[in-house]
C-alpha positions in Angstrom: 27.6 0.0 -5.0 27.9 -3.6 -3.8 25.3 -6.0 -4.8 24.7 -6.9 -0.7 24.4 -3.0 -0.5 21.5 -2.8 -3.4 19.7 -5.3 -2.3 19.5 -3.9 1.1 18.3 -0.7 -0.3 15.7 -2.3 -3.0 14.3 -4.5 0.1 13.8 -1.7 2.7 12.2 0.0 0.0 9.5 -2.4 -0.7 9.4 -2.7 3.0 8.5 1.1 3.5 6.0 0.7 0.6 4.4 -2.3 2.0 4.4 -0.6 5.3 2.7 2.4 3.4 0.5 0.9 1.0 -1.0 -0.7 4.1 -1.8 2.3 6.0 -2.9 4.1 3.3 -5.5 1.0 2.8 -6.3 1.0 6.4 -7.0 4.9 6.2 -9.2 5.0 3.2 -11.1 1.9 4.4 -11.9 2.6 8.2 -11.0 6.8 8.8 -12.0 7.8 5.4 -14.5 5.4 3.9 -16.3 5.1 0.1 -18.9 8.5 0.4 -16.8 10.8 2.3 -14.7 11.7 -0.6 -16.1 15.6 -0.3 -17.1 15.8 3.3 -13.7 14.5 4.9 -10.4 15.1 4.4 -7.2 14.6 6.4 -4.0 16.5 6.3 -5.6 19.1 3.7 -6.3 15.5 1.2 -9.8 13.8 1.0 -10.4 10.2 0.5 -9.7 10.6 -3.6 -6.4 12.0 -3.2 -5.4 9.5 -0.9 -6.4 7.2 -3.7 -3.6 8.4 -5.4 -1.3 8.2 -3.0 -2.2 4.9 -2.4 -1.8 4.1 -6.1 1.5 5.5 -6.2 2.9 3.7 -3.3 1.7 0.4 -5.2 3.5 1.3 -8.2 6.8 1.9 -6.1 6.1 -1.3 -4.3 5.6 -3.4 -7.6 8.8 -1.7 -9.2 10.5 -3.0 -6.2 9.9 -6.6 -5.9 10.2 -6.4 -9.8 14.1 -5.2 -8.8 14.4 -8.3 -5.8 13.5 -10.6 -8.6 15.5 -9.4 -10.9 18.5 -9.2 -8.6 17.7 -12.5 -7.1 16.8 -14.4 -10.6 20.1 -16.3 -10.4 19.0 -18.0 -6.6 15.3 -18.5 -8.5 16.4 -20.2 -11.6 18.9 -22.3 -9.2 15.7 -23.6 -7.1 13.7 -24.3 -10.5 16.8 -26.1 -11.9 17.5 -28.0 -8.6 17.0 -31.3 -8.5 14.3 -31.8 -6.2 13.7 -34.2 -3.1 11.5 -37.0 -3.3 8.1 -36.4 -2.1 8.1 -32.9 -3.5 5.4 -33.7 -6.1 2.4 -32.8 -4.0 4.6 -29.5 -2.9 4.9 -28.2 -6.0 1.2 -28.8 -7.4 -0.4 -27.2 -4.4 2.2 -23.8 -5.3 1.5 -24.3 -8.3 -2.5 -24.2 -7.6 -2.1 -21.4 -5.0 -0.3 -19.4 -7.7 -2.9 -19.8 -10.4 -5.7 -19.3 -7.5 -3.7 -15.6 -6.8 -3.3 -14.2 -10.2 -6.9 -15.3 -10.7 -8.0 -13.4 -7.7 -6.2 -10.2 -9.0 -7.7 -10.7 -11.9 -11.2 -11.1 -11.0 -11.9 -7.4 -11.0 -11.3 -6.5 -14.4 -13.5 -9.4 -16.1 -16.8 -7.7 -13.7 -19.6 -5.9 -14.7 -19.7 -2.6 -13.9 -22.7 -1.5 -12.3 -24.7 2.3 -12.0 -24.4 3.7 -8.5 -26.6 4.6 -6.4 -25.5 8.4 -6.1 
């Protein structure tokens, strides 16, 4: 398979799981919200099982980009190794800022406290 060919594939297939990942979101969040796990289900699946699903789709998702990188690194480590225009200083710090700002926002959730429900 060509390389043009692959990465067509890898992309529409982050693009599906994005498109996915989403909806799945949406769903759980406004048609099947937290406390309706045993009441409501849609499609024979209640809101827990679309958890999964949801899950799943991220995994694929993650995978995928992992394989754009991958098959892109060359076009990354030529931008990191460019030489870069003047006035670019600022540029870079405030990516460089966003991108600490992101992984600390993913983050966030596993340094909580976990706290008793009410149920």
């Amino acid at each position: 398979m060509k390389t043009s060919t692959l990465k067509f594939v890898i992309d529409s297939i982050a693009f599906v799981a994005f498109v996915l990942l989403a909806s799945t979101g949406l769903l759980m969040r406004y048609v099947l919200p937290p406390g309706s796990g045993r009441f409501r289900a849609l499609w024979g699946m209640d809101r827990h099982e679309w958890g999964q699903l949801h899950f799943w789709i991220a995994v694929t998702m993650l995978a995928a980009i992992a394989l754009h990188l991958v098959l892109n690194w060359k076009w990354v480590a030529c931008m990191v190794r460019g030489q870069r225009p003047q006035g670019s200083g600022p540029r870079v710090a405030l990516a460089l800022a966003g991108l600490v700002a992101v992984v600390a926002l993913a983050a966030a959730p596993f340094f909580g406290r976990i706290e008793p429900g009410d149920g």
